[in-house]
C-alpha positions in Angstrom: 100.6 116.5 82.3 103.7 116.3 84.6 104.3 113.3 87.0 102.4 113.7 90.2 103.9 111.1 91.9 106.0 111.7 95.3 104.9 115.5 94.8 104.0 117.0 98.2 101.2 119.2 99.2 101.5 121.8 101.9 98.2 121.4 104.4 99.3 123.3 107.1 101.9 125.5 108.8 102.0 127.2 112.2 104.9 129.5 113.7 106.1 128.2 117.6 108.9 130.1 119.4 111.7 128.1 118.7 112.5 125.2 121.3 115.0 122.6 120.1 112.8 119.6 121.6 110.3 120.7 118.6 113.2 118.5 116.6 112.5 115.3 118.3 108.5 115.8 118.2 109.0 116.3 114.6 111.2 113.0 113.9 108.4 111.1 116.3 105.6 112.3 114.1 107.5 111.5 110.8 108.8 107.4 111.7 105.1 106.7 113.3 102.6 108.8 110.3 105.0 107.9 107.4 102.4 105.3 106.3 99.4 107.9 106.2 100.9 110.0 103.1 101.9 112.7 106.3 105.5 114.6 106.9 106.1 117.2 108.7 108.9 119.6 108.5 110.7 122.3 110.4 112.1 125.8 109.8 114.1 127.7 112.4 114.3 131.5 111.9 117.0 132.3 113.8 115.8 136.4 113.8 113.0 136.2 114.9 113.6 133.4 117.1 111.0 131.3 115.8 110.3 127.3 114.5 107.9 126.8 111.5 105.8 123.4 111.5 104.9 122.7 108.1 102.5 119.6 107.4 102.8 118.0 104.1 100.7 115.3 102.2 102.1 113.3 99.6 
């Protein structure tokens, strides 16, 4: 079997209409939940003006 190691896991994603503040949340959550195997990321869709959260677990 392959190395499992620093693989990440997608636990949860959620669309938001895009806000550019959702940045900074995101950074926040990411420097204070780094030590609970969390990280979150962000996808803007410029169409459909929209931000996806996604929560990973590593």
């Amino acid at each position: 079997m392959g190395d499992e190691q620093g693989k990440l896991e997608i636990i949860a994603s959620r669309n938001f209409p895009a806000n550019d503040m959702l940045v900074y949340v995101i950074d926040f959550l990411n420097k204070n939940l780094k030590d609970k195997k969390i990280m979150f990321g962000l996808v803007k869709d410029k169409e459909k003006n929209e931000m996806t959260i996604n929560i990973y677990e590593f």
